[in-house]
C-alpha positions as CSV (number, residue, x, y, z in Angstrom):
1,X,120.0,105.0,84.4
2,X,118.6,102.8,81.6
3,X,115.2,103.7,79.6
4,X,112.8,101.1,80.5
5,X,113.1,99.6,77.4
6,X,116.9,98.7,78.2
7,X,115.8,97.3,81.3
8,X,113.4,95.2,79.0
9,X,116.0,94.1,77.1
10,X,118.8,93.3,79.4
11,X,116.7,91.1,81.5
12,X,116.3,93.6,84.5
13,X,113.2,93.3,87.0
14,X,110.3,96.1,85.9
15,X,107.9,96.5,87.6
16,X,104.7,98.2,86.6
17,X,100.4,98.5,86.8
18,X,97.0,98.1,84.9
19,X,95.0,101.3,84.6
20,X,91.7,99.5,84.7
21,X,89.0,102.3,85.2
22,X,90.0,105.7,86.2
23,X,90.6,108.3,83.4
24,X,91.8,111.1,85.4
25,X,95.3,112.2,84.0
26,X,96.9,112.5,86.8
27,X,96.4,109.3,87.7
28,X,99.8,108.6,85.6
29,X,101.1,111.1,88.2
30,X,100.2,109.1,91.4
31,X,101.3,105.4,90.1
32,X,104.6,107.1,89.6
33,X,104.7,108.9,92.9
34,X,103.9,105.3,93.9
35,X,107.1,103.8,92.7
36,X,105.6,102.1,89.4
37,X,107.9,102.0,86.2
38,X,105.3,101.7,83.6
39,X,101.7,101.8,83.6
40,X,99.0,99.2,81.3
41,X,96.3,101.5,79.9
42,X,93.5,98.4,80.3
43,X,91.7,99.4,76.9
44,X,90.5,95.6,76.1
45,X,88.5,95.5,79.0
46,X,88.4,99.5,80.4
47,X,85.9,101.7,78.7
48,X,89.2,104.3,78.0
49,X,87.9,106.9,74.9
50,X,90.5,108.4,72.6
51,X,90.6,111.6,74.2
52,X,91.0,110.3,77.6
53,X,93.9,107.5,76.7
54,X,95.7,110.8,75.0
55,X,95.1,112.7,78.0
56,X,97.0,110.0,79.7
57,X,99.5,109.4,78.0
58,X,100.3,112.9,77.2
59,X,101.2,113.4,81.5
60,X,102.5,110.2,81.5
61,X,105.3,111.2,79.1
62,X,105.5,114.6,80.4
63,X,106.8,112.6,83.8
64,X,109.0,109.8,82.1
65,X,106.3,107.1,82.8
66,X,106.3,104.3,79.6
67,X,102.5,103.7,78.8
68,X,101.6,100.9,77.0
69,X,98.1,99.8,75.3
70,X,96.3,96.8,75.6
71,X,94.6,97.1,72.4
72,X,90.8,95.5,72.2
73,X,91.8,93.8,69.0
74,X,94.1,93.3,66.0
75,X,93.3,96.3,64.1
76,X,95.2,99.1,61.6
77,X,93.3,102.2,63.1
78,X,93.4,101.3,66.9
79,X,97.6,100.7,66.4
80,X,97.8,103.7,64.6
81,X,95.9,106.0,67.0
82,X,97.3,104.6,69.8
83,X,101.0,104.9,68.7
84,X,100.4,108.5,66.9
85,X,99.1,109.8,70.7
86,X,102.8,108.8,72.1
87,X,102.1,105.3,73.9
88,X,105.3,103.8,74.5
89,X,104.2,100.5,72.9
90,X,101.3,97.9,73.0
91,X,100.2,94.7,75.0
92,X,98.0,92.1,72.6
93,X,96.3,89.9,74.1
94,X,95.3,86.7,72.9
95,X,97.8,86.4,71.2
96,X,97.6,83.1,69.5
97,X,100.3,83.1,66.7
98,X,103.0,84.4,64.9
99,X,100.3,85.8,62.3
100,X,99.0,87.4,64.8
101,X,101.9,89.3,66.2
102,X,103.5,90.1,63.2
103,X,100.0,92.4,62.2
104,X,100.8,94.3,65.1
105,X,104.1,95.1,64.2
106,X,103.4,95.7,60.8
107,X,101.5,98.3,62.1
108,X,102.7,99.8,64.7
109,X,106.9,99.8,63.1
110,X,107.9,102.3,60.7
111,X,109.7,100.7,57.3
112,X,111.8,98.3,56.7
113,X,110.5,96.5,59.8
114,X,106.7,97.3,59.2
115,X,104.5,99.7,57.8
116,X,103.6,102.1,60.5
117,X,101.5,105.4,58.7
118,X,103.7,108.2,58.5
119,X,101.8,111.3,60.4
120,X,104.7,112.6,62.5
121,X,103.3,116.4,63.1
122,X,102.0,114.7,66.1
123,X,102.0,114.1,69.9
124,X,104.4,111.0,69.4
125,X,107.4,113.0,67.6
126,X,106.4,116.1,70.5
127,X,105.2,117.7,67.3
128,X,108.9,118.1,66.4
129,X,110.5,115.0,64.5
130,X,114.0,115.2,62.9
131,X,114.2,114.3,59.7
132,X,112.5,111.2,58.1
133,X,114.6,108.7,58.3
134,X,116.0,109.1,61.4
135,X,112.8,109.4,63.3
136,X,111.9,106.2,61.9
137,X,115.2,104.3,63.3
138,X,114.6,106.5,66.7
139,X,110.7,105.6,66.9
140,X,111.3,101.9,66.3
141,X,114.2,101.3,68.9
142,X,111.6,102.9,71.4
143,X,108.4,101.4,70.4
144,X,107.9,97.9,72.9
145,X,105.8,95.0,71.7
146,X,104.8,92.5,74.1
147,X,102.7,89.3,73.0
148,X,100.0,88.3,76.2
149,X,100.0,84.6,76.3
150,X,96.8,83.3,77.4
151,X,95.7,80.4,75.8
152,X,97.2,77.1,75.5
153,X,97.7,77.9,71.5
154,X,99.6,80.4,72.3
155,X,102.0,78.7,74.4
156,X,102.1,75.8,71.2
157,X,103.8,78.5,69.0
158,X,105.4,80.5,71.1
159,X,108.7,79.9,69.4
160,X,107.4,81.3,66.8
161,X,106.0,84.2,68.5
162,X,109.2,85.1,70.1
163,X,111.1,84.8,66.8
164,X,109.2,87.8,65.2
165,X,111.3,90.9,65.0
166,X,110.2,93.5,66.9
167,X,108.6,91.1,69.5
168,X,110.3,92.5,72.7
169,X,108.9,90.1,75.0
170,X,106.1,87.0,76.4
171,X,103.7,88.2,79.0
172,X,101.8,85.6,80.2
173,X,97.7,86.7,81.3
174,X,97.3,83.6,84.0
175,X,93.5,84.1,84.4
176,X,92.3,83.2,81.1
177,X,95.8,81.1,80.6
178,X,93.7,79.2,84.0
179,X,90.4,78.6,82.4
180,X,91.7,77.8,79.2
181,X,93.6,74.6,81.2
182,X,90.3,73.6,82.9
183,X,90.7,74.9,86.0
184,X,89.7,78.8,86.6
185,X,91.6,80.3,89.0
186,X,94.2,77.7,89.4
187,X,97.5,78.6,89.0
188,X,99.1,75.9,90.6
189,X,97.5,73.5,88.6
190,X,100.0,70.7,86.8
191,X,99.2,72.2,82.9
192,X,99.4,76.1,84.4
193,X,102.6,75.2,85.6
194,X,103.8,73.5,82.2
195,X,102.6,76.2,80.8
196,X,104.5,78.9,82.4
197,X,107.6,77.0,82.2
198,X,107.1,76.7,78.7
199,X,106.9,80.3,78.3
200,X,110.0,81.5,80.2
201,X,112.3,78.3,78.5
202,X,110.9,79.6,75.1
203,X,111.6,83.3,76.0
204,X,115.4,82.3,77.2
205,X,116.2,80.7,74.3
206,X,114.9,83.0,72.0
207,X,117.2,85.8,74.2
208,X,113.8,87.9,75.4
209,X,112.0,88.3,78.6
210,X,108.6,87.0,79.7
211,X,106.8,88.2,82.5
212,X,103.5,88.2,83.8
213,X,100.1,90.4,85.1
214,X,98.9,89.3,88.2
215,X,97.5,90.9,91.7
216,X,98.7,87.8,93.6
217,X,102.1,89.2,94.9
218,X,103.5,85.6,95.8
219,X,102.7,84.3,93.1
220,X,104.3,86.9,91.2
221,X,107.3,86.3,93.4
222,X,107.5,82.3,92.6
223,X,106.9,83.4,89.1
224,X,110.1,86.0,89.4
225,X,112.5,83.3,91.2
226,X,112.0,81.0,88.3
227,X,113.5,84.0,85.8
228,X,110.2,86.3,84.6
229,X,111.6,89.5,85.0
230,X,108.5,91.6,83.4
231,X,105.8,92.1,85.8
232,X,102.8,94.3,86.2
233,X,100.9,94.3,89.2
234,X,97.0,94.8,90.3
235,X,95.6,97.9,88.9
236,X,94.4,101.2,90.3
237,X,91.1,99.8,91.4
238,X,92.5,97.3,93.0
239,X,94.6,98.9,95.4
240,X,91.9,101.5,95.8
241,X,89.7,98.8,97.3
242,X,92.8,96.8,99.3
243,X,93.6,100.3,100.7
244,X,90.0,101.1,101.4
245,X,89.2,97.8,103.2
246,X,92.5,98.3,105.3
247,X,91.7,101.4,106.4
248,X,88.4,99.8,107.6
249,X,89.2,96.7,109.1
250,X,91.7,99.2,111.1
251,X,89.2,101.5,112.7
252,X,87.5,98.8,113.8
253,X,89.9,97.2,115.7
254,X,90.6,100.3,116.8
255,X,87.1,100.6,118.0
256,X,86.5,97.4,119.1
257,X,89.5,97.8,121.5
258,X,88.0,99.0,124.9
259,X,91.8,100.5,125.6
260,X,92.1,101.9,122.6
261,X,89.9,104.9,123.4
262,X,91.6,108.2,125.1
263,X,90.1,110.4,127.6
């Protein structure tokens, strides 16, 4: 079977989750019991502390499930830490232009292709790395960089984005993407649309994927049958609250059915 990050590359449909709020472990656990191939550790917009992203990611790999960070911002320290405690890569949102990505991989790729920190006594090498130089070549050909596209910038230079090296792929963030067209919400909308085909031409031609994060399954699907092959879906709160509000709306048909009951 290929690692996910084969799957990345060769263009295969993966499909993974945001982990917006809980910070149990074993959350990594039930995603994967679930059927997800990778899970989004939300830590722009989740309240996530070190210890608790580690925690995470530490089952995560202990079951084969790629984790990757959204990072809060552009920043030495948070790559570092993030990439020392064994994520599988980072999501960075925002992202605007090719100066922008190319910090990220400064940072988070070992030399020649960046200048990662070299601490490998740690979680990310299982506390056991080979030597030097080939931990460096093994630790870049795993590490995934993805580029969230959600602003209309960001779709201007998205050439250049794509053409970084070590940029593995353009995932597009449609809400913000939305309101930075004019029209919140709007997918559908004439500049959303130009916008997303913009993305996944740019991606083709530059030999990447693009995907998307979105909760809105269809649109996920129209967004898949025009060649996005990245895709994470809803997030853990989400389906907690579809799944509670079906198991509600059930009972009370139940209930409300006079020939439901049994004697």
């Amino acid at each position: 079977m290929n690692s996910f990050k084969e799957k990345i590359k060769n263009n295969q449909f993966v499909l993974g989750t945001m982990l917006s709020e809980i910070s149990s472990p074993n959350i990594a656990r039930m995603l994967k019991v679930g059927g997800f191939e990778y899970l989004i550790i939300d830590c722009e917009h989740g309240y996530f502390d070190y210890s608790q992203t580690a925690a995470i990611i530490g089952v995560a790999n202990g079951i084969h499930l790629p984790v990757i960070i959204r990072i809060p911002e552009i920043r030495r320290e948070l790559i570092t830490k993030y990439m020392d405690m064994g994520a599988s890569g980072l999501l960075v949102p925002m992202t605007g232009t090719k100066e922008d990505i190319e910090i990220v991989v400064k940072y988070a790729k070992y030399m020649p292709i960046g200048q990662r920190g070299v601490s490998t006594q740690r979680a990310h090498s299982e506390y056991n790395p080979p030597a030097l130089a080939d931990y460096f070549v093994e630790a870049n050909n795993k590490t995934i960089i993805f580029a969230q596209i959600e602003t209309c910038e960001g779709v201007s230079n998205i050439q250049d984005i794509l053409s970084v090296e070590g940029v593995d792929a353009a995932i597009i963030g449609p809400n913000d993407m939305a309101c930075d067209c004019g029209t919140p919400g709007d997918f559908n909308s004439p500049k959303m649309q130009e916008n997303i085909d913009t993305v996944i031409a740019a991606a083709k031609a530059a030999g990447k994927p693009s995907g998307i994060i979105s909760g809105n399954i269809p649109f996920l699907k129209e967004c898949q049958e025009k060649g996005m092959t990245v895709f994470s879906c809803n997030s853990e709160v989400g389906m907690i609250i579809s799944g509670a509000k079906s198991i509600v709306n059930a009972f009370q048909l139940v209930g409300s059915d006079p020939h439901s009951a049994k004697v």
